[in-house]
N, C-alpha and C positions, 0 to 999 in steps of 0.2 A: 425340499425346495432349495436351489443356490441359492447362497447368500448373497447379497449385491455389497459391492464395499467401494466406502468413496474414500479414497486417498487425499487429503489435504496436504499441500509444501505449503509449510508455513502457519505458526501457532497465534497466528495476529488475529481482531477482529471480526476479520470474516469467517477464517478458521471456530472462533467461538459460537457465532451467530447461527451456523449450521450446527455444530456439535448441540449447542443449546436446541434448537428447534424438530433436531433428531431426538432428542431426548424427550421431547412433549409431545412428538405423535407417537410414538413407542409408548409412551404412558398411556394414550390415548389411544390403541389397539390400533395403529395406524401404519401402513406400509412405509416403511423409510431403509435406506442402506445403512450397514454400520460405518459408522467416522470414524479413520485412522486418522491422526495427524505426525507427520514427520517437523521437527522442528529441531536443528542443529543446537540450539540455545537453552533460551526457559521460554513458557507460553509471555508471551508481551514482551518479547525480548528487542524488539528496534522501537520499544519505548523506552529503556532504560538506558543506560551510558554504556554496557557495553555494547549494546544493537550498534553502533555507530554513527546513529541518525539524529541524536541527540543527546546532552546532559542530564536527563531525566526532568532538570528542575523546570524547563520552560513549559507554561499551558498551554493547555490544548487548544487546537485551532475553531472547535467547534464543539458545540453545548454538551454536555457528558448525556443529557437525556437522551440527545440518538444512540440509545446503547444499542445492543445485540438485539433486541426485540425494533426497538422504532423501524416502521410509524405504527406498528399493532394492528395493520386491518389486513389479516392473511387471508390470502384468497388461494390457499392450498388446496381447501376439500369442501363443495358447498354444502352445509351443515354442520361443519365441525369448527369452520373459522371462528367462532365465539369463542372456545371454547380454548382453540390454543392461541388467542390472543391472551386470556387470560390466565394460561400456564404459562404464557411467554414474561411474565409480567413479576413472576419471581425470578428472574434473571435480572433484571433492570437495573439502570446504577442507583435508582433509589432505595429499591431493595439490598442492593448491595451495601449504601450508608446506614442504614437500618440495621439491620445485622450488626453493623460494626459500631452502634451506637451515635453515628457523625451527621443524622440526618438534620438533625434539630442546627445544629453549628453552620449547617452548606447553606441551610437557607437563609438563615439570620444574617450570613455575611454575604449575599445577596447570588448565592449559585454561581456562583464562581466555575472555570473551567478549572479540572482540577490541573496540576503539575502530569509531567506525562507517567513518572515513575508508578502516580495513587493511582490510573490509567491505567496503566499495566497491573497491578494488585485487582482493578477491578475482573479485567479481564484472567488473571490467572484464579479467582474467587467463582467465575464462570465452570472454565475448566474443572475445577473441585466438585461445585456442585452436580453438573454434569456425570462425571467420571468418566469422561470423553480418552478415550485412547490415546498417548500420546509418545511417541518411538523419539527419543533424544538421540539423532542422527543427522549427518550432514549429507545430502542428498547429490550423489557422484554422475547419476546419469540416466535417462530414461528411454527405454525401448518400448518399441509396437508390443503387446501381449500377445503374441502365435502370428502363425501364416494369414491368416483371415484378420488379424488386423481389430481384433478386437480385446478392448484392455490394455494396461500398461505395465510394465517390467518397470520398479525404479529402483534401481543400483542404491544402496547409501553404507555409509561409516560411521560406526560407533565414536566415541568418545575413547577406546578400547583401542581404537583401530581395526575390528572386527568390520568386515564387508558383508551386508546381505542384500539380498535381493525383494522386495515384498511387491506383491498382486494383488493389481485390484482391477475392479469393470471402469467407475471412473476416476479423472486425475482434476482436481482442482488446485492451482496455481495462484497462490498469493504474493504477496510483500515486492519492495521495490527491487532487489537483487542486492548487490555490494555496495557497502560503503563507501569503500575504501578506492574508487575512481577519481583520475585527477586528471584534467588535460592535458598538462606536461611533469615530468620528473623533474622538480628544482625543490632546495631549500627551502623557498619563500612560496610554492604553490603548495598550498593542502587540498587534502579531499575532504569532505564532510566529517568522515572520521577522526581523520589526524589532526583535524580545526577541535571537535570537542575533548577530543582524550588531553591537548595541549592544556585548552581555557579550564576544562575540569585540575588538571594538577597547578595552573596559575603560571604554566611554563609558555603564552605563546607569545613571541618574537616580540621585541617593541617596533613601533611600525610610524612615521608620520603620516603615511597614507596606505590604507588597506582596503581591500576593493573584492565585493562577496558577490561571483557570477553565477544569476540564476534572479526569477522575479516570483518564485510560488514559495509555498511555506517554509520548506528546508531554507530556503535564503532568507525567509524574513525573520526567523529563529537565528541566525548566525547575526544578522543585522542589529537582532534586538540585544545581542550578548554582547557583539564586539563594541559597541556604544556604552558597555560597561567597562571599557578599558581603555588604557592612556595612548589614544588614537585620534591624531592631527583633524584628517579626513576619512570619510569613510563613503565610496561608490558600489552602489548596487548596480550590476551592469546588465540589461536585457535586453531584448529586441524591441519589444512595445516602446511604443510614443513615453510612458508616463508608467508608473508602478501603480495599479489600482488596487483599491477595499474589495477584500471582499465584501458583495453582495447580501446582506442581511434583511433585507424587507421580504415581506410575506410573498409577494411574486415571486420572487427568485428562490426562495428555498422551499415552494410548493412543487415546484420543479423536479428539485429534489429529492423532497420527500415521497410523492409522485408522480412517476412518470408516464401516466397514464395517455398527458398530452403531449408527451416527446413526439409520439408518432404522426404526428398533425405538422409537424414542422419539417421544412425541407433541410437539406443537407449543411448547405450555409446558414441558416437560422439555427441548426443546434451548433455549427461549431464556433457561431458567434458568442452564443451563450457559455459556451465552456470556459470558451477566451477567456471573458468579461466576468465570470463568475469563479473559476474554480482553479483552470491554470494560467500562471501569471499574475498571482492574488497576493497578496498580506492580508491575514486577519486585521478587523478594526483595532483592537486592542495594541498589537503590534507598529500600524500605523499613526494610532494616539501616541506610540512611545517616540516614534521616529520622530514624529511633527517639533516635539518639542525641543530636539539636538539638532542647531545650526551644523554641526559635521558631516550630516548624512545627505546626500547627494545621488543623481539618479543619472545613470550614462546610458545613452541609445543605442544599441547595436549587438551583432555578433560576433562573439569571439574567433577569430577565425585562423589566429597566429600567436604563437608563446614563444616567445625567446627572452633568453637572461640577460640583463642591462648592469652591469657592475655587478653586486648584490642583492639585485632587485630582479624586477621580473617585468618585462614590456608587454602590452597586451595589444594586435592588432584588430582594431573596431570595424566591421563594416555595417553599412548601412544604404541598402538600394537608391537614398536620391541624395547622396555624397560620399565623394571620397573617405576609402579608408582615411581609420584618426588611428595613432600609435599614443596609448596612453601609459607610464611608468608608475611601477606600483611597487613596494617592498614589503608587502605581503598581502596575496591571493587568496581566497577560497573558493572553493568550485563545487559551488552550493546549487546544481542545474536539476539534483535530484535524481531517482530510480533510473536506469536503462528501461523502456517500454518492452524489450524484447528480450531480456538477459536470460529468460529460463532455455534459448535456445539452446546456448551454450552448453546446457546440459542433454539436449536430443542426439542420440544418435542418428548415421545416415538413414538409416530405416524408418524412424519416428521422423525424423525432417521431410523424408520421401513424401510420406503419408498426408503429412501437413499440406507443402506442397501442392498436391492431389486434390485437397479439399479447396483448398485456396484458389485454385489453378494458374499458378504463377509461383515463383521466387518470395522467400516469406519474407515481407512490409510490415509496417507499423498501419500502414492506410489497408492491404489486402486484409489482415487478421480484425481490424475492426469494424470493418464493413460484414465482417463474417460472421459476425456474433449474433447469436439468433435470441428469441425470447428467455431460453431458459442460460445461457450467459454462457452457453458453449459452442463452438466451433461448427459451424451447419456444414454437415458432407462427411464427416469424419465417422468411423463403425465404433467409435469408441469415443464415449463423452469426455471432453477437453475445454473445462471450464476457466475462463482468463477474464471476471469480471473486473480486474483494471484494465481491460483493455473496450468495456461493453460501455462507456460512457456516450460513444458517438451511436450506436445504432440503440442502445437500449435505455438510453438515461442515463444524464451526468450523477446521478448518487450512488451508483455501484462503483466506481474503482476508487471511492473513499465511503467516509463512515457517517453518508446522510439518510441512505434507505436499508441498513444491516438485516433487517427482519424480510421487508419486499425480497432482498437476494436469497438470502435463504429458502425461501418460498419457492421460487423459480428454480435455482437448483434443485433441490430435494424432491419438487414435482414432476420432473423431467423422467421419461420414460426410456429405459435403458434395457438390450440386451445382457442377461447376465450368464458373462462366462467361465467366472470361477468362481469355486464351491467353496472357494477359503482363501485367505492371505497365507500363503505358505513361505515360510522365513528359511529361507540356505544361508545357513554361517559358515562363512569361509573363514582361512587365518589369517591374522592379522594383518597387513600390510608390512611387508620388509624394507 
């Protein structure tokens, strides 16, 4: 019989949460494809400081217990879901403290979220257990698998500089894309990256007023750093009226947890919730730090104009019920977070056609999320093309972060797939010149 083989970009959370859960029906004599993961880095690599998206030291925005298994009630296979709820359940981060001895310590000092680096330990402790496949390569570019349009070709580069090609039936599509974007080339504007690689060495600019654009967690992480440094003023700049909490009462993160009753809500009511809940959020913890520094300050509007003022940087604000405001900053960060669309970048015209096609239209941020079907992949396409950060508006806001890991996995992995290739077959070419 083919073998069916799912491709994962990207060795993060969700990358684990599948590798995990392929691992427990496989124990469980139970149909699942094998998990390749492509990850240019190490597995948990945009938790640690070189991922770019952060210092490692800041906590996590949400309780470690949504690990890879939460919420635990799979409804994979009926009769079997007892059973890999509770193989899913040595994976867990508590299990994971356990192992390491630190279970007794997490909860004494009252479960604490951990720092994002232990985060990533948890998650690379996945992996191991696992012994999830995993190709350290940077991922160059992805084609249609044949004329019929079933499967995917993804192009990647070694470490080496060796070029191969690897096949698979499907392609699941993780993490937020580059770090390393900035609105404009100046001195005084950074990107998310060049903002932590600076505060990590202790080298970033001194500033009397410094201004972090963006209103969801990447910004509220720079916010809570740059308030550790000898900074006048400090402006979070966004559209919304006001910076909100996230959302912590049992309503809102049943939601969550699951999404059972997404489907009951109309188009505007879930994307009120997303708003209000997920993006355009600071964790509490985060907000408890802000409240207490008179510097930190909140500006209305969209960035819509950079240009350099002296040595500094001027930023033009607009806002639908007034006049552009031109505000001057001498040093930026452009903390707005992942591109929703970046893995485009890497489709060829053939794989973009095909999209396209399914979509039927010019490929949106608004056509690809309307598109996403139950099992978190692109409905119309001959070949599974799973974008669960893109599945929050049609399938529930806890798939393109880390509130429902185990539901996702679920839905992937049950998903009914042509299989077109009898193997990952690996072409190594020479190096790159």
């Amino acid at each position: 019989m083919p073998v069916d083989r799912l491709l994962v970009l990207g060795a993060g959370p969700k990358a684990m949460a599948v590798a995990a859960k392929a691992h427990v029906l496989r124990a469980l004599g139970l149909p699942t494809p094998q998990v390749v993961v492509v990850e240019a880095q190490v597995v948990g690599g945009n938790w640690l400081p070189t991922g770019g998206w952060t210092d490692g030291r800041h906590r996590l925005g949400t309780s470690p217990e949504k690990d890879v298994g939460f919420p635990y009630h799979s409804t994979w296979a009926r009769g079997h879901n007892p059973a890999i709820n509770e193989a899913m359940a040595a994976f867990s981060w508590t299990s994971f403290l356990i192992e390491r001895g630190g279970y007794a310590d997490w909860v004494d000092r009252g479960r604490q979220s951990p720092p994002h680096n232990m985060w990533a330990r948890y998650l690379q402790w996945v992996a191991e257990k696992t012994g999830v496949e995993v190709v350290s390569a940077e991922v160059r570019a992805i084609s249609p698998g044949g004329d019929s349009g079933q499967g995917w070709l993804v192009s990647v580069c070694d470490r080496e500089g060796a070029t191969s090609t690897l096949e698979a039936d499907r392609l699941l599509i993780t993490g937020p894309g580059r770090s390393t974007h900035a609105l404009a080339r100046h001195p005084r504007m950074l990107s998310i990256a060049d903002f932590w690689d600076l505060a990590d060495k202790r080298m970033l600019p001194a500033s009397s007023r410094a201004a972090v654009i963006g209103g969801g967690e990447t910004a509220g992480s720079a916010m809570d750093e740059l308030v550790r440094h000898d900074v006048l003023t400090i402006s979070v700049i966004s559209p919304s009226a006001t910076i909100y909490t996230r959302g912590e009462s049992y309503f809102e993160n049943s939601l969550f947890s699951d999404p059972a009753k997404w489907q009951a809500l109309s188009v505007q009511e879930r994307r009120d919730v997303v708003r209000r809940t997920d993006r355009g959020v600071f964790s509490v913890r985060v907000q408890e730090s802000l409240l207490g520094d008179a510097r930190a300050h909140h500006l209305q509007g969209r960035v819509v104009r950079v240009s350099g003022q002296g040595e500094g940087v001027a930023l033009t604000l607009r806002n639908d019920s007034r006049p552009d405001q031109v505000h001057a900053f001498d040093l930026v960060v452009d903390a707005t977070g992942g591109q929703p669309l970046w893995f485009m970048d890497l489709f060829d015209d053939d794989a973009t056609d095909l999209l396209e096609l399914a979509l039927g239209g010019p490929v949106t941020q608004q056509r690809v999320e309307t598109a996403i079907g139950h099992d978190l992949a692109v409905s119309g396409l001959g070949a599974k093309l799973y974008l669960p950060n893109l599945a929050g508006l049609a399938q529930g806001p806890g798939f393109p972060n880390l509130s429902c890991l185990g539901e996702l996995s679920d839905r992937v992995l049950s998903s009914t797939v042509s299989r077109s290739s009898a193997s990952v077959r690996v072409a190594v070419a020479q190096p790159d010149s």
